[in-house]
N, C-alpha and C positions, 0 to 999 in steps of 0.2 A: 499591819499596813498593807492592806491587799489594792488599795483604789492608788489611782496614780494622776500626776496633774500637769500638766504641758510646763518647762521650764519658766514662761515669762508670767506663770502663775504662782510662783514662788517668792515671800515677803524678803526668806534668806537671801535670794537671787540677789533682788533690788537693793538691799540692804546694801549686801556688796558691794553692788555696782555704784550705788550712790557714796559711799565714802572711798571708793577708788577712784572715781571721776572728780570727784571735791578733793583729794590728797593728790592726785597728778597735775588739777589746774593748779594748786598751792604750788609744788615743786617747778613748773614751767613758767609760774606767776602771771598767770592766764586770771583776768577778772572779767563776769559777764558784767560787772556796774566799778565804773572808771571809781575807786579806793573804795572797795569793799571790805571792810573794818576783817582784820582777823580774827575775833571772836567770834564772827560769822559764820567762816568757814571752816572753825574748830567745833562749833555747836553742828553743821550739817555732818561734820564726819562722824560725831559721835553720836546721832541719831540714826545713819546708816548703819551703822556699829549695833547701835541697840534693835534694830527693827531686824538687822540680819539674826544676833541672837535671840531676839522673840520669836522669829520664825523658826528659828531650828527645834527650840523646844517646845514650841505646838504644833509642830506639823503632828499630822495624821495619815498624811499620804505621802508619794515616794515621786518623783522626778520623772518622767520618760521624756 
């Protein structure tokens, strides 16, 4: 892994951040659409989930 890629170029990054912004509105029960079904917001968490671990194990490059 010699090549490297800006942080907001990372799938893991977003992964994260999308099932940590989806699991914090849940906790503070923040909805962007007035009764948004919970299996909604349990489906984005775990697609953030999945997209962060897809990205860990294909990366090729390293973070700066």
């Amino acid at each position: 892994m010699t090549d490297s890629k800006p942080w907001y170029a990372s799938k893991t990054i977003w992964g994260i951040v999308l099932a940590a912004v989806v699991a914090l509105a849940g906790m503070f029960n923040i909805q962007p659409v007035q009764d948004t079904p919970e299996w909604l917001r349990l489906a984005l968490q775990l697609l953030g989930l999945i997209v962060a671990t897809y990205g860990r194990l294909a990366t090729k490059t390293t973070i700066r």
